[in-house]
C-alpha positions as CSV (number, residue, x, y, z in Angstrom):
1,X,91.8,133.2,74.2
2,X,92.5,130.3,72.1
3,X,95.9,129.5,73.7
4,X,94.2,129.5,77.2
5,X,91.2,127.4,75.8
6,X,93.9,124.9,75.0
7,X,95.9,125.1,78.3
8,X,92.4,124.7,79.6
9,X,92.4,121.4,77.9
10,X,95.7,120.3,78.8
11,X,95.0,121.0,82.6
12,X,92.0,119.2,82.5
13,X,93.3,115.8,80.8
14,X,96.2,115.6,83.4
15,X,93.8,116.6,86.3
16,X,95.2,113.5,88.1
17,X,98.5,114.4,88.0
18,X,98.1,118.0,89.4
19,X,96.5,116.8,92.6
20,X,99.2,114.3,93.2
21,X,101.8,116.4,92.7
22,X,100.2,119.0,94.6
23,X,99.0,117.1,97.7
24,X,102.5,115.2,97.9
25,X,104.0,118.7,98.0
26,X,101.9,120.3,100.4
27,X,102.4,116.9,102.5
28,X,106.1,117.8,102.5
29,X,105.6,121.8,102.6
30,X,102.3,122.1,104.9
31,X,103.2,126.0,105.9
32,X,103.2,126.8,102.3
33,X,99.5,126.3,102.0
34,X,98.6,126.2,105.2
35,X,96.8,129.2,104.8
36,X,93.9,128.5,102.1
37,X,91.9,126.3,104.5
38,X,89.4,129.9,104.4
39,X,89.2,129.2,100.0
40,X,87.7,125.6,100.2
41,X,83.7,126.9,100.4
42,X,84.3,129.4,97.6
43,X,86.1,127.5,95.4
44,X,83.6,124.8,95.8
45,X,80.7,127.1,94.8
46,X,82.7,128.2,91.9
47,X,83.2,124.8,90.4
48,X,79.5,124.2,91.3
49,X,78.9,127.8,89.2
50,X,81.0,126.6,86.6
51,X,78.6,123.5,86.1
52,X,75.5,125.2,86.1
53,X,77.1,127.5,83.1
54,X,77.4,123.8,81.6
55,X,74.0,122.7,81.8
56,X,71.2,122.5,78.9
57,X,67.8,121.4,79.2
58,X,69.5,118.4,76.6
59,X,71.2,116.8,79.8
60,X,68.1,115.9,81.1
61,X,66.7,114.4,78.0
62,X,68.1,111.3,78.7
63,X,65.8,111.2,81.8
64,X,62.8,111.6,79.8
65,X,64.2,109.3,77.0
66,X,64.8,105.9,79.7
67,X,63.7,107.3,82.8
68,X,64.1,104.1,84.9
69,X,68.1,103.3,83.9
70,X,68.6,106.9,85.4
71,X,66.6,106.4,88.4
72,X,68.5,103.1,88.5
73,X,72.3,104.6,88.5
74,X,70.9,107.3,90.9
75,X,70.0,104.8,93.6
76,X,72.7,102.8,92.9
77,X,75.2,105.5,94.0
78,X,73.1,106.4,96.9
79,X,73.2,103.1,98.4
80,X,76.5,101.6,97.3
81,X,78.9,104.2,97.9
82,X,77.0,105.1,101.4
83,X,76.6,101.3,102.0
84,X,80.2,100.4,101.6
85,X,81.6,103.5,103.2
86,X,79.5,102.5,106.7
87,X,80.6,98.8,105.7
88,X,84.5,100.0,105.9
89,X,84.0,102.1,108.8
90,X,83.2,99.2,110.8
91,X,85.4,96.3,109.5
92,X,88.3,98.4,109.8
93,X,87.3,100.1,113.1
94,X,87.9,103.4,112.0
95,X,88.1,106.2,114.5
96,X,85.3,108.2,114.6
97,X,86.6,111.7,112.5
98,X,88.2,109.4,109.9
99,X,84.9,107.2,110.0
100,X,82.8,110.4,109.5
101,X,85.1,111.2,106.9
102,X,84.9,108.2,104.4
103,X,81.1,108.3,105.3
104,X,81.0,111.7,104.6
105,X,82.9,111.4,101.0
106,X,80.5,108.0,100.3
107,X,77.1,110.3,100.6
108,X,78.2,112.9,97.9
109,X,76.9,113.1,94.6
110,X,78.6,111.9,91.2
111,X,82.6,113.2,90.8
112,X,82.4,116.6,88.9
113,X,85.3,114.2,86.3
114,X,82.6,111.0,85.8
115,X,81.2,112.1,83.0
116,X,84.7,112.9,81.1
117,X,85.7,109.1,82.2
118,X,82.7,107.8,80.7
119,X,83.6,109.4,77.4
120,X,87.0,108.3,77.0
121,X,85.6,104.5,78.2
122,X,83.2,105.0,75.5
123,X,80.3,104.7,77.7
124,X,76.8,106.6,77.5
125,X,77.7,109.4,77.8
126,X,73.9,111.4,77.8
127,X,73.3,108.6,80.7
128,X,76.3,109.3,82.9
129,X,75.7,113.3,82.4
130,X,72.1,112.6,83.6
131,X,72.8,110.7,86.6
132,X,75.6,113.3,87.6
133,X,73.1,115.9,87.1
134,X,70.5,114.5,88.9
135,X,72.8,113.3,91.9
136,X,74.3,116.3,92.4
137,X,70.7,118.2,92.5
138,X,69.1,116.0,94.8
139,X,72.4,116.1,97.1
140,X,71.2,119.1,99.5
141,X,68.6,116.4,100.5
142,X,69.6,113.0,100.6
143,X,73.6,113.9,101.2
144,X,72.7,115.4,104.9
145,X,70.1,112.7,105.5
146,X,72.5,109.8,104.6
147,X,75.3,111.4,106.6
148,X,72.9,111.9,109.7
149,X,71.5,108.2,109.7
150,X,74.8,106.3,109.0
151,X,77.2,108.6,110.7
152,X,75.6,109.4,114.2
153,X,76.8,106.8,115.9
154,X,80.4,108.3,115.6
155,X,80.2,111.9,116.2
156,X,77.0,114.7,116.4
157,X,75.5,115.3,112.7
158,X,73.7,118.4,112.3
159,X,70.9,117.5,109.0
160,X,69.9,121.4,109.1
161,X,73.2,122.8,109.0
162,X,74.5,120.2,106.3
163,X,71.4,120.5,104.5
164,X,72.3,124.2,104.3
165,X,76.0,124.1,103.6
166,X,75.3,122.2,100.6
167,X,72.0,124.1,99.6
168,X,74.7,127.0,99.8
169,X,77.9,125.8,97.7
170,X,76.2,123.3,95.5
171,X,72.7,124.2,94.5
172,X,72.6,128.3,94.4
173,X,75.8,128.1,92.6
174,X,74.1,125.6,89.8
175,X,71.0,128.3,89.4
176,X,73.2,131.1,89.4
177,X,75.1,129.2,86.3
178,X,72.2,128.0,85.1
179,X,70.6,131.6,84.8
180,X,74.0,133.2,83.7
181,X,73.9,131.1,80.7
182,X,70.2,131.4,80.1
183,X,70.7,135.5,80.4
184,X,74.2,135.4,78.3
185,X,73.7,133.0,75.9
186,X,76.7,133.0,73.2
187,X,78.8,135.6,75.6
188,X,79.3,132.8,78.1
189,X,80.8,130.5,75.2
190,X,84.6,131.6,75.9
191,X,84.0,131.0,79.8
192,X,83.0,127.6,79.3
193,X,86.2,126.9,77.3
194,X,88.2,127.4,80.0
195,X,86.2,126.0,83.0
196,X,88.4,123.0,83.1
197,X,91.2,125.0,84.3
198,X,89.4,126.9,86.5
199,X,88.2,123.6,87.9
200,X,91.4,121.7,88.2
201,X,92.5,124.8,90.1
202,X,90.1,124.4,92.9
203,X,89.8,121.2,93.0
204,X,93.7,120.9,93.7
205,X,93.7,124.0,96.1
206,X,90.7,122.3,98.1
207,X,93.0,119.1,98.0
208,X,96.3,120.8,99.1
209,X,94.2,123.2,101.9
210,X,93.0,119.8,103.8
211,X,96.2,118.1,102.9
212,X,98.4,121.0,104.6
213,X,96.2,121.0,107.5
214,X,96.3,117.7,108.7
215,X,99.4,116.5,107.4
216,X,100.5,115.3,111.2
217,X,97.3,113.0,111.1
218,X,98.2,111.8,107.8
219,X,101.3,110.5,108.3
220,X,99.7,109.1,111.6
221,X,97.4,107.4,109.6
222,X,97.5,108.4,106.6
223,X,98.3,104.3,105.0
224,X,95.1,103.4,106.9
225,X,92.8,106.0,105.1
226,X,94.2,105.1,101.5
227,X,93.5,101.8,102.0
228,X,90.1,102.0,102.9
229,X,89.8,105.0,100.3
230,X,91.3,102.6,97.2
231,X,88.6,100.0,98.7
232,X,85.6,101.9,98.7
233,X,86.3,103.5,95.1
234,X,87.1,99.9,93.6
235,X,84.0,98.3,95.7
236,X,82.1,101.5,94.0
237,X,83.4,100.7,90.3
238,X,82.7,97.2,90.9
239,X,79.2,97.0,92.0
240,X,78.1,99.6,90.1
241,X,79.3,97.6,86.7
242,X,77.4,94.3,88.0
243,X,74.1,96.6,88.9
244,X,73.9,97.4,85.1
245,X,74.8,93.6,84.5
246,X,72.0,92.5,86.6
247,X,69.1,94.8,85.0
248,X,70.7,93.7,81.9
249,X,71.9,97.2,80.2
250,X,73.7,97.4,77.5
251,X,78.1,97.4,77.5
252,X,77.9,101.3,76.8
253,X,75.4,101.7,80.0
254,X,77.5,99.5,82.7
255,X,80.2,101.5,81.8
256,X,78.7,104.5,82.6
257,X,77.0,103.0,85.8
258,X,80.5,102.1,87.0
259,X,82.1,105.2,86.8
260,X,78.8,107.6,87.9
261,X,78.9,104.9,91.1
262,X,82.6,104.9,91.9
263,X,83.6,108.2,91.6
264,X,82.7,110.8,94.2
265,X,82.6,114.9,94.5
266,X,85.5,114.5,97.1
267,X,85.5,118.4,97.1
268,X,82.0,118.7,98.6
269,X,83.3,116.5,100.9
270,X,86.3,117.8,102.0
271,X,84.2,121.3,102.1
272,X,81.5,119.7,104.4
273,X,84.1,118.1,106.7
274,X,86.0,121.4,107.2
275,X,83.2,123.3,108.0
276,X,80.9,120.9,110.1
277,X,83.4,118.4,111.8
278,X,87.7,118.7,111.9
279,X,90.6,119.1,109.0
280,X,90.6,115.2,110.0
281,X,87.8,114.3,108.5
282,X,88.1,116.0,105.3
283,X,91.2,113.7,105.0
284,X,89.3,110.8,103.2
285,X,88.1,113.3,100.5
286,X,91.3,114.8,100.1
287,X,92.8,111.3,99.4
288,X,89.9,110.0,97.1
289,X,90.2,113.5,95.1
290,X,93.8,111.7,94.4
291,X,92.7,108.7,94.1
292,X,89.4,108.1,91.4
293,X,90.7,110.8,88.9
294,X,94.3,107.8,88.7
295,X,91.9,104.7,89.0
296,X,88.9,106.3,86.8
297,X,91.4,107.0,84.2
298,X,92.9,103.3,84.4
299,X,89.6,101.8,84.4
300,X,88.2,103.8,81.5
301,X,91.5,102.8,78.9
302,X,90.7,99.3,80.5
303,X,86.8,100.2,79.2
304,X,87.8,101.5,76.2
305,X,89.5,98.5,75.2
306,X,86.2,96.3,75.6
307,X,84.6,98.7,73.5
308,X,87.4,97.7,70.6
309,X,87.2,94.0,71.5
310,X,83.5,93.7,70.9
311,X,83.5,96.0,67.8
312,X,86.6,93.5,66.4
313,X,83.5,90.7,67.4
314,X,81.1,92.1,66.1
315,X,82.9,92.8,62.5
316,X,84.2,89.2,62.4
317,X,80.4,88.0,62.8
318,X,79.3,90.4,60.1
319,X,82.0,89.1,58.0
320,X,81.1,85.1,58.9
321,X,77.7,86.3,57.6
């Protein structure tokens, strides 16, 4: 057990590099996994599962403790990353599945892999669980509401039948975890050690499923959709860091902010597109499931060097002194 704990480990630090290499090769190879479109909902509500066997009453001290910089980083994801996505859609003229698509991705909740980029930025880390937590439990709500009223004007948006699909593979899953680990206490100890792996596993099958079945379209368009993708993560990183500026939070909390903002759950999104609209527009979550795990792992080294910088200043003026 302790040998698969620590593969468990391993997968989950190079999570990155497992969905690159996996969607490249399913780009090249698309009859290999062409046929695991049918997983994408299950292994969605698995991960989801998986979080709720992670969840303590703890993770929502921090909403107690400073309610408002919670509430704060919670609207700030669902207005940037929807704002920016529909801002995109429209200076790039984007075809209505792939506009769908990146509007789709920029009304999820916080990426299931923030909260492990906010500790290796050394951010707040009680914060950015928090806001994750919250985001992701208030998604079967404002994710189908957000989709309906900036999407519409590109293709039919069903609110019940989102609303539904994520009540489904997002929230039941959580309370099922949640209860599990209430019911199971120490027993569920071991499963939790190696949820990483089971995680990095979906999340790359999910990846490689929409990958294989729209590889034509990607290679269509597929330069297109990264750009806009790279744009509305970056956009996402970068307002998010001046929001926490602007209300004045500390380094540690604008950290967190940034990464809690950028970074999406592209999974939920590719799971949504391929059940409610085409394998097309699951294509933008495919590509920022690629993407924000390589640029949230640049920018929290480029965070965790702050960190150092300012502790360096802060020892010099305590040594002035």
């Amino acid at each position: 057990m302790r040998a698969l704990a620590a593969l468990s480990r391993f997968v989950g630090n190079t999570f990155a590099y497992w969905v690159l290499i996996f969607a490249v090769v399913a780009f090249l190879q698309p009859a290999w996994f062409i046929g695991l479109k049918g997983a994408i909902v299950p292994l969605l509500g698995l991960v989801m599962f998986g979080m709720g066997l992670t969840l303590k009453l703890e993770d929502f001290a921090e909403v107690a403790r400073h309610p408002w910089r919670v509430a704060l980083g919670v609207v700030a994801h669902f207005v940037i990353m929807p704002g920016v996505a529909w801002l995109l859609c429209q200076a790039f003229h984007l075809p209505p599945e792939i506009a769908v698509g990146v509007i789709l991705v920029g009304c999820c909740p916080s990426g299931t892999s923030s909260n492990v980029m906010t500790w290796l930025a050394r951010g707040d880390l009680a914060l950015s669980v928090a806001i994750a937590a919250v985001t992701t439990l208030l998604a079967p709500l404002l994710t189908p509401a957000l989709i309906w009223l900036l999407a519409s004007a590109w293709l039919p948006v069903s609110f019940m039948e989102l609303f539904w699909s994520i009540l489904q593979v997002v929230l039941l899953p959580i309370i099922l975890g949640v209860v599990a680990q209430r019911v199971l206490g120490a027993k569920v100890r071991h499963a939790v050690e190696v949820l990483p792996l089971i995680s990095v596993v979906s999340i790359v099958i999910i990846v490689t499923a929409v990958v294989a079945a729209s590889q034509a379209k990607i290679a269509e368009s597929g330069l297109l959709i990264m750009a806009v993708v790279m744009l509305h993560n970056s956009f996402g990183y970068l307002l998010g860091y001046f929001t926490g500026r602007l209300f004045k939070l500390p380094l540690a909390q604008r950290k967190s902010l940034a990464l809690e903002v950028g970074m999406q759950n592209s999974g939920l999104g590719a799971a949504l597109a391929s059940a409610h609209f085409s394998p097309l527009a699951a294509v933008p979550s495919a590509l920022f499931s690629v993407w924000h795990n390589i640029s949230g792992a640049l920018l929290s080294t480029y965070f965790r060097r702050m960190s150092e910088k300012e502790d360096r200043e802060i020892a010099a003026r305590q040594a002035a002194e």
